[in-house]
N, C-alpha and C positions, 0 to 999 in steps of 0.2 A: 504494500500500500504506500503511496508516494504521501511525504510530508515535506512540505513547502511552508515558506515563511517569506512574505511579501512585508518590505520596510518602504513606509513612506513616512518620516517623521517629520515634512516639515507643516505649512500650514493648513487649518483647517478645508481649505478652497483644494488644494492637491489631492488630500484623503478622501472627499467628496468624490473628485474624480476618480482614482485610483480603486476606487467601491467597481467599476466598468472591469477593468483587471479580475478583480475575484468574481465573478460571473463567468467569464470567459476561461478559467481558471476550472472553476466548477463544471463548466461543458467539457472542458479537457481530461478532467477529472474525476468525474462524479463518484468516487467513492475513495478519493483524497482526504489528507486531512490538512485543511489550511488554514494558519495563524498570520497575524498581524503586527509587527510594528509601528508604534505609534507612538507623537510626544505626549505628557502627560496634556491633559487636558482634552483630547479629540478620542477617549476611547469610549465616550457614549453614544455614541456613533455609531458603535456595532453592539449594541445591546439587543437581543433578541435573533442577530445577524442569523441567517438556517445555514450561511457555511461557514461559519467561523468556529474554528477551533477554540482556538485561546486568541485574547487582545496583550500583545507585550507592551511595558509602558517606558518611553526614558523618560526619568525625570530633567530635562534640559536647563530648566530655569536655576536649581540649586545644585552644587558641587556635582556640575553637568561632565565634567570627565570621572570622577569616580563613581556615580551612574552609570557610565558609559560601560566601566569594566564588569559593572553587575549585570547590567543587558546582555553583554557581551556571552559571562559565565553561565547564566541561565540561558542561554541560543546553544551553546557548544551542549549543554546538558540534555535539552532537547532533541539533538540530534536530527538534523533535517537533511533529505536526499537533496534538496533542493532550496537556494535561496534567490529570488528577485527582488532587484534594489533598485526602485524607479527613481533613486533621485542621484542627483550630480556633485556629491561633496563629499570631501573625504573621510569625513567622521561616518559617514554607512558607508560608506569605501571598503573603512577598518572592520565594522562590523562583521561585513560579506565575507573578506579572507578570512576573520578570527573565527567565523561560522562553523567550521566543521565540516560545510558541508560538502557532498561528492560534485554537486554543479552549484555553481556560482554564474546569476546573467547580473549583465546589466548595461547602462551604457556607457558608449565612449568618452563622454564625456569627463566622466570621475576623475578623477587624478585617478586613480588606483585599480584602475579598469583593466591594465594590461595583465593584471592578476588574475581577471578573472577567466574561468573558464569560458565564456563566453561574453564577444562586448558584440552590442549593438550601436549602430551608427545614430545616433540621436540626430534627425532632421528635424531641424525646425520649419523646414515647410518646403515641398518638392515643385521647385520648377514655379509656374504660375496657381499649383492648387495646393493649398495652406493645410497641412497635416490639421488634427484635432487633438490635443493631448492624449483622448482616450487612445485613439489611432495611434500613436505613438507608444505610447505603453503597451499596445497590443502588441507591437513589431517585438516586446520582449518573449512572448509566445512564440518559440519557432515550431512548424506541425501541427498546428492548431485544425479542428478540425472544423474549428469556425471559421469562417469566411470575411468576418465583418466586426468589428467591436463591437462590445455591447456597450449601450448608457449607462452611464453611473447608475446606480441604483440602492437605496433606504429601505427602509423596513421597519417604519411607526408601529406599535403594539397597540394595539384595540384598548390597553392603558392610556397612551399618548394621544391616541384618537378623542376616545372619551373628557382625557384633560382639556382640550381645544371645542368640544363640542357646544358648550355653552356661549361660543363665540359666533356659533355657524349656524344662527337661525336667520340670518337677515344677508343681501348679497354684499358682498364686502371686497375691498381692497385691502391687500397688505406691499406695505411699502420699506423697503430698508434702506433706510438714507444714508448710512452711513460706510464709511471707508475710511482702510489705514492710510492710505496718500490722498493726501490734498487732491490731484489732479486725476483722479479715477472716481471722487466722489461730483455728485450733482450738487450745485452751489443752493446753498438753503435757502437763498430768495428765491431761486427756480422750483425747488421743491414746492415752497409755499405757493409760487403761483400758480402752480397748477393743478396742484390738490385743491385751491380754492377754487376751479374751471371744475370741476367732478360732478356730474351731478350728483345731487343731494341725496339721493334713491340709498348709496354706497356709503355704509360703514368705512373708517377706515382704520386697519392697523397697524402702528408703525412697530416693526423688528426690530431684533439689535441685541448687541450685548451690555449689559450693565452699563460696559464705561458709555454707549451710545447714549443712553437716557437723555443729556443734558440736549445735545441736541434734537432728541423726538420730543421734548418738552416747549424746546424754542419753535418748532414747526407745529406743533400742537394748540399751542398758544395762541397763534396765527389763524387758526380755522376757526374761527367766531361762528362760523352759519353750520360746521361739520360736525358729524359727530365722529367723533376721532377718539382712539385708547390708544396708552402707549402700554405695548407688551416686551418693550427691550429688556432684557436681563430677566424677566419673568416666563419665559420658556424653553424648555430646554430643545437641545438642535433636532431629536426626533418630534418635540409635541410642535417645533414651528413649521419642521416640515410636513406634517399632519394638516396644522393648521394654511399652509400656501395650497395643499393639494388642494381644496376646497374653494380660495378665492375666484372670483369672475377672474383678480389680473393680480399680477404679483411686481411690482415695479421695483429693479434693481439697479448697482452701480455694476460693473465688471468687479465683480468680488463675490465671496464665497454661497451667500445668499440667491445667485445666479446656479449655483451649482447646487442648492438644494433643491430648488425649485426641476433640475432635468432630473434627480437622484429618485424625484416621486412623479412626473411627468404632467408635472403645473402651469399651466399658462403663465408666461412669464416674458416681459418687456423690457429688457436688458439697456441701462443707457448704458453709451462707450462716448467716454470725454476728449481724454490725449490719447489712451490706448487705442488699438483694434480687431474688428473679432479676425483677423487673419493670424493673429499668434496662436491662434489656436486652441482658444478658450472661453470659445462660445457657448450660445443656450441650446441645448440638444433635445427640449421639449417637442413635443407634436405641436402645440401651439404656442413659437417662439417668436420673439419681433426684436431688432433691433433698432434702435436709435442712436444716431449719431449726425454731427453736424451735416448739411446737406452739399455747402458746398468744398471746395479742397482747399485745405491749406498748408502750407510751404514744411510749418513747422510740426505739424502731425502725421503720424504720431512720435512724439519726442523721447520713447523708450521705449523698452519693453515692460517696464512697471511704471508704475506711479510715481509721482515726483512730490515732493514738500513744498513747491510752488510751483507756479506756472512760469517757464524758461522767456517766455514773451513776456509776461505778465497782465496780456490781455483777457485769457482766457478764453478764445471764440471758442475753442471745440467742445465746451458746456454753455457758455451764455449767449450762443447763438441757435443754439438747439428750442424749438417754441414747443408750447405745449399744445400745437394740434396737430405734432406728432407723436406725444404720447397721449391725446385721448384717441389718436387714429385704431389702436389696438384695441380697445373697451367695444363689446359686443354692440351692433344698433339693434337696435329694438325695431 
């Protein structure tokens, strides 16, 4: 019986994806046993998971290298035929060789790739058609007898369900306004103004994590005619993706929140500010829209992440974005 251990420890938005892998993993396998690396903080994520084994945990935030050796001592203990390492740094680099195990993938990118028994070529996008991370991760499957990736995909508990249920009596929007960079988030006066264009029919919920509150309160604030609840740091990552399956529209930045919403297969409205969905980290819902400025500009997009200010300092590729291209997405009646 094959035992695999798949390490993605970095953030929450990667492991969302990376959920696509252990699908395709499980078709390959179906009678595998497969475990998880992850950093502390994203292992409830796979609570209830039907093929996960074990969720491994580093703790990275405190004495994140002598952590490192405990991860380490409990993987070799484990003993796995197999380990893939979807990310590109060398600390799961160390991991992968210290592993134990008989095949090591992963890709070329690593510093420490040449170690492994297998490197894949990590493309960030072939020619004129822009890989999809899932897509990419897949290429670590070689003989696969899938054909195609699969979407990330979650797995809420009829517990999780039931938590949000009280939420889902009327048609609603959930909105996550918030982002770790400045230039991937939608500027809060834009947010305000167009939550205030909604019509009225539409609950709205804003998402988020704790530290988000401040600003789903300053947006909150704003909707005098809405009725608006803020649920940031009050759900946990299964009950909000319970709760987005259910929305008429799920309005997101390019950040994590994007990727729960394909993980449960949620209508979902992705804006894209500096970035673009050609990096390959788009919405993979059946009903997915994106938004982004409409016409081109010189300096977009200015990285592959997000930036702590805007390099122009104008900001068009968000404050040129109107809001009747995102109520263009919202059902007519």
């Amino acid at each position: 019986m094959q035992k695999i251990l798949v390490i993605q420890t970095a953030f929450i938005g990667d492991v969302v994806l990376v959920t696509g892998l252990l699908e395709d993993l499980h078709l390959k396998y179906p009678n595998g046993i497969i475990d998880i690396l992850v950093r502390k903080g994203n292992e409830t994520l796979f609570n209830g998971h039907p093929f996960i084994n074990e969720v491994l945990i580093w703790q990275k935030k405190e004495d994140k290298y002598s952590n490192l050796w405990k991860v380490i001592s409990r993987i070799r203990q484990n003993k796995y035929g197999q380990v893939i390492n979807v990310q590109r740094f060398a600390a799961t680099g160390l991991i992968t060789l210290l592993s134990g195990a008989k095949e090591t993938v992963g890709f070329d990118k690593n510093p420490l790739s040449l170690f492994f028994s297998k490197r894949i070529k990590h493309i960030f996008s072939k020619g004129d058609i822009a890989l999809h991370e899932v897509e990419r991760n897949f290429q670590l499957l070689q003989n696969s007898s899938n054909t195609k990736a699969s979407n990330p995909k979650l797995y809420p508990s009829l517990i999780d369900k039931a938590a949000v249920a009280v939420y889902t009596n009327q048609p609603f929007i959930c909105v996550a306004p918030a982002s770790v960079w400045f230039t991937k988030q939608f500027p809060i006066s834009k947010w305000i103004s167009f939550l205030q264009a909604l019509p009225k029919k539409y609950t709205i919920y804003l998402l988020g994590a704790p530290s988000d509150n401040a600003l789903c309160k300053e947006i909150a604030a704003a909707l005098t005619d809405q009725h608006c609840t803020i649920l940031a740091g009050k759900l946990q990552f299964l009950e909000s993706a319970a709760l987005m399956e259910k929305a008429v529209m799920n309005y997101v930045n390019d950040s994590a929140p994007m990727h729960f919403a394909s993980a449960v297969n949620a209508p979902v409205t992705a804006i894209y500010c500096s970035t673009i969905p050609a990096f390959g980290y788009g919405p993979l819902s059946n009903n997915s829209n994106i938004v982004e400025i409409m016409e081109p500009l010189s300096c977009r997009p200015c990285g592959i992440h997000g930036k702590k200010t805007c390099p122009e300092t104008h900001f068009n590729c968000a404050m040129k974005i109107t809001n009747d291209q995102l109520l263009a997405s919202l059902p007519h009646d």
